[in-house]
DOLOMI-732442 format. One record per residue: residue number from 1; residue in one letter; chain; x negated, y, z negated of N, C-alpha, C in turn. Coordinates in steps of 0.2 Angstrom, whole numbers, plus 2048, in hexadecimal, padded with zeros to 3 digits. Example, Ala and Ser with C-alpha at 12.3 -4.5 7.8 and 13.67 -1.06 7.14 Angstrom:
// residues 2
[1, 'a', 'A', [7BE, 7E4, 7D9], [7C2, 7EA, 7D9], [7BE, 7F0, 7D9]]
[2, 's', 'A', [7C0, 7F5, 7DD], [7BC, 7FB, 7DC], [7C0, 800, 7D9]]
//
This chain:
// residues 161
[1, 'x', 'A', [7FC, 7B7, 864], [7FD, 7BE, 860], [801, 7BD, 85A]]
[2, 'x', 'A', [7FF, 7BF, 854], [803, 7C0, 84F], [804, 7C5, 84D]]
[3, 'x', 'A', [80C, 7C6, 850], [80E, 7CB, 84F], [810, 7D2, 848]]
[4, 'x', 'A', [816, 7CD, 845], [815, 7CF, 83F], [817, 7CB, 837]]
[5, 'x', 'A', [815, 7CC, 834], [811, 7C6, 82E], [815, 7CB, 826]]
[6, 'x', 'A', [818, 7CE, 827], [81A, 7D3, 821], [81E, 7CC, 81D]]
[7, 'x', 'A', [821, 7CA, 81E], [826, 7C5, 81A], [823, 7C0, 81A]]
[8, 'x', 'A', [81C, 7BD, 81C], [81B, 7B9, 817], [816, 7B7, 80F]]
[9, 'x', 'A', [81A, 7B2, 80D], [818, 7B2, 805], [811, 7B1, 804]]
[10, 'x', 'A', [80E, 7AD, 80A], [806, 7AC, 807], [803, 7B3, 80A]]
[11, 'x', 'A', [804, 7B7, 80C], [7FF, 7BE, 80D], [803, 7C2, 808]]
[12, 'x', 'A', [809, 7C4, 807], [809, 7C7, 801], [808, 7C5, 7FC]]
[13, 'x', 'A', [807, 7BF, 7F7], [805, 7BC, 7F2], [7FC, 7BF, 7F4]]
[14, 'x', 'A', [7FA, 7C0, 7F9], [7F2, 7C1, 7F9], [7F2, 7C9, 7F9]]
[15, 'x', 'A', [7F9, 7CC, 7F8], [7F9, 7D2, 7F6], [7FA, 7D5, 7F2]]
[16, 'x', 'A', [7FE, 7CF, 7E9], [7FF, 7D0, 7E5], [7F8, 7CC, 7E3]]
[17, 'x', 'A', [7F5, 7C9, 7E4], [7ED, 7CB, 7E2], [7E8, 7CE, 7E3]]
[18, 'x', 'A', [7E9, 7D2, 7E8], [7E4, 7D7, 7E8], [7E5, 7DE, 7E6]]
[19, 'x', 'A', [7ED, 7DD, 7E3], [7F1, 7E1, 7DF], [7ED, 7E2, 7D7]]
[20, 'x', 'A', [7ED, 7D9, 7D5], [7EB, 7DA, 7CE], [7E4, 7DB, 7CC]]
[21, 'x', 'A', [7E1, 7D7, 7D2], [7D9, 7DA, 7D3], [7D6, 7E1, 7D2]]
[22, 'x', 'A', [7DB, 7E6, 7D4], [7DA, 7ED, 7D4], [7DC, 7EE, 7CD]]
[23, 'x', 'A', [7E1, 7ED, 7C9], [7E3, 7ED, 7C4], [7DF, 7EC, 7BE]]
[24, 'x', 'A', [7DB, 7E7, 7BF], [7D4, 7E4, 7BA], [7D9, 7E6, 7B3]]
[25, 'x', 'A', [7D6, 7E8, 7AE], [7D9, 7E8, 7A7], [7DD, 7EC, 7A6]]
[26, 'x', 'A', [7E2, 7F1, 7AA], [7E4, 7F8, 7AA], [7EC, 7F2, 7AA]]
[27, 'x', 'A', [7F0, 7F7, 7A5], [7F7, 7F5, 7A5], [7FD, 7F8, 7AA]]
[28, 'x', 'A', [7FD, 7F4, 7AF], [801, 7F6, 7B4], [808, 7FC, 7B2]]
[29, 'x', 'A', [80A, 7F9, 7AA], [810, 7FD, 7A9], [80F, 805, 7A8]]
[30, 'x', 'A', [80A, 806, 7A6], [806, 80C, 7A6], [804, 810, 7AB]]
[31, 'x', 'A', [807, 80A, 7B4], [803, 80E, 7B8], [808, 810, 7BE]]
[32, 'x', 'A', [807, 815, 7C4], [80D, 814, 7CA], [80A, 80F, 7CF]]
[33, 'x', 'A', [80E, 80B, 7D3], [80B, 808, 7D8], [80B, 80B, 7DE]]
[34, 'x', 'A', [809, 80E, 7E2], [80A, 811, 7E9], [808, 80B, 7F0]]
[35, 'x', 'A', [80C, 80A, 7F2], [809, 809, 7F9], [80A, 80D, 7FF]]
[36, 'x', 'A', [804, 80B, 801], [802, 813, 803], [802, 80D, 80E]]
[37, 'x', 'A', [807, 811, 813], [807, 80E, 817], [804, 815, 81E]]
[38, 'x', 'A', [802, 811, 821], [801, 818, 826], [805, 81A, 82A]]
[39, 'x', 'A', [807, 81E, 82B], [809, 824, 82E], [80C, 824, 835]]
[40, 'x', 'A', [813, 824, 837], [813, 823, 83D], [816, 82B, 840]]
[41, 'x', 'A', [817, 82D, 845], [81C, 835, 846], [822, 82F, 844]]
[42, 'x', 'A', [828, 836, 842], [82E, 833, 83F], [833, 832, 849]]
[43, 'x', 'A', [832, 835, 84F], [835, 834, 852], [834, 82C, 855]]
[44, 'x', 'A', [82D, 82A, 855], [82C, 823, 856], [833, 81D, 854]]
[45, 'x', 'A', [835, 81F, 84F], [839, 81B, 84B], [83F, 81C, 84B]]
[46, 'x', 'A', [842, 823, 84C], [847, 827, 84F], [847, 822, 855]]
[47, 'x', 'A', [844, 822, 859], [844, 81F, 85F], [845, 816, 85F]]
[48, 'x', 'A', [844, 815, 85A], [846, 80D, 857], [840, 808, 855]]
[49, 'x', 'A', [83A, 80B, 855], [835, 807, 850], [83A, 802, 84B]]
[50, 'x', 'A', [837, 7FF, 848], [839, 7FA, 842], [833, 7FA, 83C]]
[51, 'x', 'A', [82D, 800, 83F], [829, 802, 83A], [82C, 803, 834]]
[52, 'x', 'A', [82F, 808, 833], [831, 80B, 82B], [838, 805, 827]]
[53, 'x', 'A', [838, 803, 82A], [83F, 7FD, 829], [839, 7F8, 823]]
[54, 'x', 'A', [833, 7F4, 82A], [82F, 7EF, 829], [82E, 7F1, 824]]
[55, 'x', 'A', [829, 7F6, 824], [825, 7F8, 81E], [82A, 7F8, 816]]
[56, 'x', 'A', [82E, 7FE, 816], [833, 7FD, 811], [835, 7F5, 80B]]
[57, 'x', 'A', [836, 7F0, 813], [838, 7EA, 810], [831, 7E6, 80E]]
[58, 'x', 'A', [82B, 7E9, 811], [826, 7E3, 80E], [824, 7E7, 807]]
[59, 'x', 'A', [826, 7EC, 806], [824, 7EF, 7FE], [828, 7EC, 7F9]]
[60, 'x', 'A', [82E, 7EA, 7FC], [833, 7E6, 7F7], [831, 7E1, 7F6]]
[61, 'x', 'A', [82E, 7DD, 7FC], [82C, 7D6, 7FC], [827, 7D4, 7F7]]
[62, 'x', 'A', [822, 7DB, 7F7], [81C, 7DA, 7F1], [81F, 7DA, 7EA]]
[63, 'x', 'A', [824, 7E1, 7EC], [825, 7E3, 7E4], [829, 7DD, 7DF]]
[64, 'x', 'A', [82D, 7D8, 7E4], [830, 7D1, 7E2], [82C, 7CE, 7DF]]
[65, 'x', 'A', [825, 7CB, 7E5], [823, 7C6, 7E1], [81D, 7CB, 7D9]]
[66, 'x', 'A', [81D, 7D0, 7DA], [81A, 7D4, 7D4], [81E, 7D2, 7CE]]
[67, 'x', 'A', [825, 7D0, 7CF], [829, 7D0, 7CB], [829, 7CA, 7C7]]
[68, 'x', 'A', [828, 7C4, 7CD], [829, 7BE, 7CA], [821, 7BE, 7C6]]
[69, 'x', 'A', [81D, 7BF, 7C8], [816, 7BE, 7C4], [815, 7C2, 7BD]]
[70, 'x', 'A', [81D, 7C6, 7BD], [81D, 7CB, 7B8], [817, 7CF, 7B5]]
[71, 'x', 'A', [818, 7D4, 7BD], [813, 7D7, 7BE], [816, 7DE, 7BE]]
[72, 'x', 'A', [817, 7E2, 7B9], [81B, 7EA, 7B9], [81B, 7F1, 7BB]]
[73, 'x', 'A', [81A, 7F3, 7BE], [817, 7FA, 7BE], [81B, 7FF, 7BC]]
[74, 'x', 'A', [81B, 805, 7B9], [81F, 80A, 7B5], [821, 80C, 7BC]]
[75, 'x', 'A', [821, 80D, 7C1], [825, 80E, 7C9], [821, 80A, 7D1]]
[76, 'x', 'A', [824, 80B, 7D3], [824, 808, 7DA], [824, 80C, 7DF]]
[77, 'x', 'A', [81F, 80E, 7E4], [81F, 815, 7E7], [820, 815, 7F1]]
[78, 'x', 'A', [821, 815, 7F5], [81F, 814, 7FC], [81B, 81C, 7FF]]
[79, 'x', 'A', [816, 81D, 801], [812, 822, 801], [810, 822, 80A]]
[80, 'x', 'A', [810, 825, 80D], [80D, 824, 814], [804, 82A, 814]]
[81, 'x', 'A', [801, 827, 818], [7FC, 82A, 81B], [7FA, 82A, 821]]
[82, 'x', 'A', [7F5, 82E, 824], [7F2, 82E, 82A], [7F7, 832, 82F]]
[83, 'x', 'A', [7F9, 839, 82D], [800, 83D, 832], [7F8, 841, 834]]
[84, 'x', 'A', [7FA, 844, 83A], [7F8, 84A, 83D], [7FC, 84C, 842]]
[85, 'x', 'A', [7F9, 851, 845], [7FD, 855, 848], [804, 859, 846]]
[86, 'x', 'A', [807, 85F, 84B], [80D, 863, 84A], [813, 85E, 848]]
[87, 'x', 'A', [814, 856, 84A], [81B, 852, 84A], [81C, 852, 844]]
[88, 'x', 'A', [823, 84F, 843], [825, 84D, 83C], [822, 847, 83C]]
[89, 'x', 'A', [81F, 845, 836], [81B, 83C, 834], [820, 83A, 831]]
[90, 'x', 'A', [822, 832, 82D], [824, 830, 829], [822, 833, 822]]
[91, 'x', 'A', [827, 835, 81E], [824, 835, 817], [828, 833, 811]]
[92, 'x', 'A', [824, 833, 80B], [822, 837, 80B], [819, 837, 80A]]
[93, 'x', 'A', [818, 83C, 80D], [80D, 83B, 80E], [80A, 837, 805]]
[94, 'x', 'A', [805, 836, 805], [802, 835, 7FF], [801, 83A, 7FC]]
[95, 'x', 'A', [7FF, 840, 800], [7FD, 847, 7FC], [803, 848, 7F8]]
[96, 'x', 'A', [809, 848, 7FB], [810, 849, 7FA], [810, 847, 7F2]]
[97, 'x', 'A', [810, 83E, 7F3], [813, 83B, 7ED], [80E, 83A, 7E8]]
[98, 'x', 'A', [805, 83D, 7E9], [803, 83D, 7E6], [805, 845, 7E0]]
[99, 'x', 'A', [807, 848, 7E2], [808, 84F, 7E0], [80E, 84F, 7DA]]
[100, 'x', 'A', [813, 84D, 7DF], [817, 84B, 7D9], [818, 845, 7D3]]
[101, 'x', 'A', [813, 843, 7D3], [813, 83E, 7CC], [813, 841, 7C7]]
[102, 'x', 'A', [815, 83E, 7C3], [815, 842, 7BB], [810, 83E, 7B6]]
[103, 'x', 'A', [80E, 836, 7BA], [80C, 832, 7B6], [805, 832, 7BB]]
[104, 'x', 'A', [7FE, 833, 7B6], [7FA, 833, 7BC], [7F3, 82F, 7BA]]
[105, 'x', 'A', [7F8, 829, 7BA], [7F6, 822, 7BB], [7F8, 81D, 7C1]]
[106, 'x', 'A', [7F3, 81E, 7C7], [7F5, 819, 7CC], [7F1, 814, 7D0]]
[107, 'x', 'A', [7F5, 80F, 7D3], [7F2, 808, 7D7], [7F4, 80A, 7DE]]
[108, 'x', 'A', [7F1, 80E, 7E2], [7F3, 80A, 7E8], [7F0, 805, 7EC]]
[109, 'x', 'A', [7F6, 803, 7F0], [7F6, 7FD, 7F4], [7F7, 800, 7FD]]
[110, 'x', 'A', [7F0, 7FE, 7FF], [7F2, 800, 808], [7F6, 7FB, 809]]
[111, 'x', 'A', [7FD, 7FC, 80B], [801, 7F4, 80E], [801, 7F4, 812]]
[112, 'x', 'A', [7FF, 7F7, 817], [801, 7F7, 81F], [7F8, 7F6, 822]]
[113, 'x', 'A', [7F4, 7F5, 81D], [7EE, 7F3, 820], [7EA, 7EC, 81E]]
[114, 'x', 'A', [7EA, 7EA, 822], [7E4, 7E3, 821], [7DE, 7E0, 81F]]
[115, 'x', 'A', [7DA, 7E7, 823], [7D3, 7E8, 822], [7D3, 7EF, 81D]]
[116, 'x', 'A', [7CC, 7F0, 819], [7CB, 7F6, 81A], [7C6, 7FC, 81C]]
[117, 'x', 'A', [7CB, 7FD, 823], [7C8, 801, 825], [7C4, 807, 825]]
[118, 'x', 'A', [7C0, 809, 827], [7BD, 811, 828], [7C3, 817, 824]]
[119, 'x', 'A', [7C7, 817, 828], [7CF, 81D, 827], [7D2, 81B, 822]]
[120, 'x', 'A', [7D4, 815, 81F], [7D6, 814, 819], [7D1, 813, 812]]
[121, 'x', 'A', [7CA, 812, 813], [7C7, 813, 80F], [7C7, 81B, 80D]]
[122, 'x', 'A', [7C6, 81F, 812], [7C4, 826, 811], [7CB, 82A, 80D]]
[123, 'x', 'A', [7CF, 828, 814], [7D7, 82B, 80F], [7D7, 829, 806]]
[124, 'x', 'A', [7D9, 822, 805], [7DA, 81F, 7FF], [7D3, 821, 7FB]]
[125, 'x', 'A', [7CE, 81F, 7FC], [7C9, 820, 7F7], [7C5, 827, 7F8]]
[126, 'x', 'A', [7C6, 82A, 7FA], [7C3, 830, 7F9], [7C7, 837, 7FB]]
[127, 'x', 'A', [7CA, 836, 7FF], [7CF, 83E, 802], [7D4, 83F, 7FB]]
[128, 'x', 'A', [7D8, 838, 7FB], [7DC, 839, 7F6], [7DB, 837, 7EF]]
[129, 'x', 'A', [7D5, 835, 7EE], [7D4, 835, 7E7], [7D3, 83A, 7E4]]
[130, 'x', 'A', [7CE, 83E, 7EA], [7CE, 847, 7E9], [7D4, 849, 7E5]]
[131, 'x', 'A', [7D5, 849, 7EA], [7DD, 84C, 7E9], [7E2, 849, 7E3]]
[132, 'x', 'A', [7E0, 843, 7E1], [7E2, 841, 7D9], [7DF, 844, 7D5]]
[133, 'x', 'A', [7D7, 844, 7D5], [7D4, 848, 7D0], [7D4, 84F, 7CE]]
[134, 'x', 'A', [7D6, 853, 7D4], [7D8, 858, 7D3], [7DF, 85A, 7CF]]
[135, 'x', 'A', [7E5, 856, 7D2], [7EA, 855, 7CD], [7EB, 852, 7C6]]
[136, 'x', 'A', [7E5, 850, 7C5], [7E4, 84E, 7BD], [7E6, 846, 7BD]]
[137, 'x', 'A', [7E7, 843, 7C0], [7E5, 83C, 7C0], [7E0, 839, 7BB]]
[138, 'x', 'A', [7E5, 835, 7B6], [7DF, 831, 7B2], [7DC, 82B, 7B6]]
[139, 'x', 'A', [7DE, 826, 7BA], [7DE, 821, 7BD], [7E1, 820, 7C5]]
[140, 'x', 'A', [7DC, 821, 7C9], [7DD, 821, 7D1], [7DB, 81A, 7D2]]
[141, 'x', 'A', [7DF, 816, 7D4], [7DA, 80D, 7D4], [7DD, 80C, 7DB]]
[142, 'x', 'A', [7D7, 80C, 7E1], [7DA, 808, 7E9], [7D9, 800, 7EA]]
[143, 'x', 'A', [7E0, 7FD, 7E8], [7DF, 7F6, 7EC], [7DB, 7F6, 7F1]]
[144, 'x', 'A', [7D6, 7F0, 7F2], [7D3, 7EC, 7F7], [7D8, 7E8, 7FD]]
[145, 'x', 'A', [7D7, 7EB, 803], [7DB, 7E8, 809], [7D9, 7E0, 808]]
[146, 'x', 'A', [7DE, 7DC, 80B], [7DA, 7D3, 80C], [7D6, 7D0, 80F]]
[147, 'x', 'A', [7D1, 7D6, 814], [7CD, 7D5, 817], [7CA, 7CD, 818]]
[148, 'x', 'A', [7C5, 7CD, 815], [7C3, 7C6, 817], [7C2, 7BF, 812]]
[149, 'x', 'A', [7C9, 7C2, 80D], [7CA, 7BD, 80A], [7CC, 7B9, 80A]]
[150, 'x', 'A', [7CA, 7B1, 806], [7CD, 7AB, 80B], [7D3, 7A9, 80C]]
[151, 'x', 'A', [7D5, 7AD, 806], [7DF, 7AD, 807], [7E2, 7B1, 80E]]
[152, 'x', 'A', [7DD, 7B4, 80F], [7DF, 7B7, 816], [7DE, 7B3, 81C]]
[153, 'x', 'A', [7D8, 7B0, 81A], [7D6, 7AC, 820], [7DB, 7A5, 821]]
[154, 'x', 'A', [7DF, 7A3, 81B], [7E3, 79D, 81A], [7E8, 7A1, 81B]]
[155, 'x', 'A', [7EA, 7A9, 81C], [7F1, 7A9, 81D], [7F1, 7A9, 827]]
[156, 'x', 'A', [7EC, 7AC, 829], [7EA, 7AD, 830], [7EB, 7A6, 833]]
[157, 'x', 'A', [7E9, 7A1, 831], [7E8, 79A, 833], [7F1, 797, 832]]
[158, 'x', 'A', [7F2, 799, 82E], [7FC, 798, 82D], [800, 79A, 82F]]
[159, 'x', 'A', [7FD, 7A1, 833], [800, 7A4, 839], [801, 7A0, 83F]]
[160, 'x', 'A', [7F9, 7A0, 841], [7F7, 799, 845], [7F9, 792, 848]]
[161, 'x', 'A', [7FB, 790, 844], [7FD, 78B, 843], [803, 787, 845]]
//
């Protein structure tokens, strides 16, 4: 079982590629970056998860090596999705931090996902681009999870190992 993989350099390095990938010819300094993580109730963690800790620290870990590739973005965002129900969720939601941008130019990055799934395709690429587009978004751009790429497959096997 591999548990957890947040801290290491070769799957994050396959995050700051998949980062620039999304980026194609658009100048990061002109953009916000979000990473957008799903959603846990906030009592889970209250109760001592190491979810909102984990996550926190792997945004740092990207935004480092973003740094050393001198890779910039006009801000750096942590965004939660997938809440339902009456509980309190972690946040703040994506609807939240997409609403309050003043710059609406963005990248986000699913970090807490691998593949991309059904839920996060639908939230990132369509629920909430909506909802960029309606707030006047010039640029809504969703990174690609590292599904079955081979850096993934080379990070999976160094788990392994």
């Amino acid at each position: 079982m591999i548990d957890r993989f947040f801290e290491s350099e070769s799957y994050n390095r396959l995050l700051v590629k998949k980062i620039k990938e999304a980026l194609e010819e658009n100048d990061p300094t002109q953009m916000e970056l979000i990473f957008s993580a799903h959603s846990l109730p906030q009592k889970i963690i209250t109760n001592g998860d190491p979810y909102e800790r984990e996550i926190s620290l792997h945004v740092k870990l990207v935004e480092q090596l973003l740094e050393k590739e001198n890779v910039h973005f006009k801000a750096v965002h942590l965004a939660y999705q997938s809440k339902l129900g009456p509980v309190k969720w972690l946040e703040p939601s994506m609807e939240e931090k997409l609403s309050t941008l003043e710059n609406k130019n963005a990248l986000i990055v699913p970090i807490s996902f691998t593949i991309d799934n059904s839920e996060t395709e639908f939230e990132l690429s369509m629920e909430y681009a909506e909802l960029a587009h309606k707030l006047g978004f010039e640029r809504y751009i969703v990174a690609k999870c590292p599904n079955d790429d081979e850096a993934f497959v080379e990070c999976i096997k160094g788990f392994i190992a």
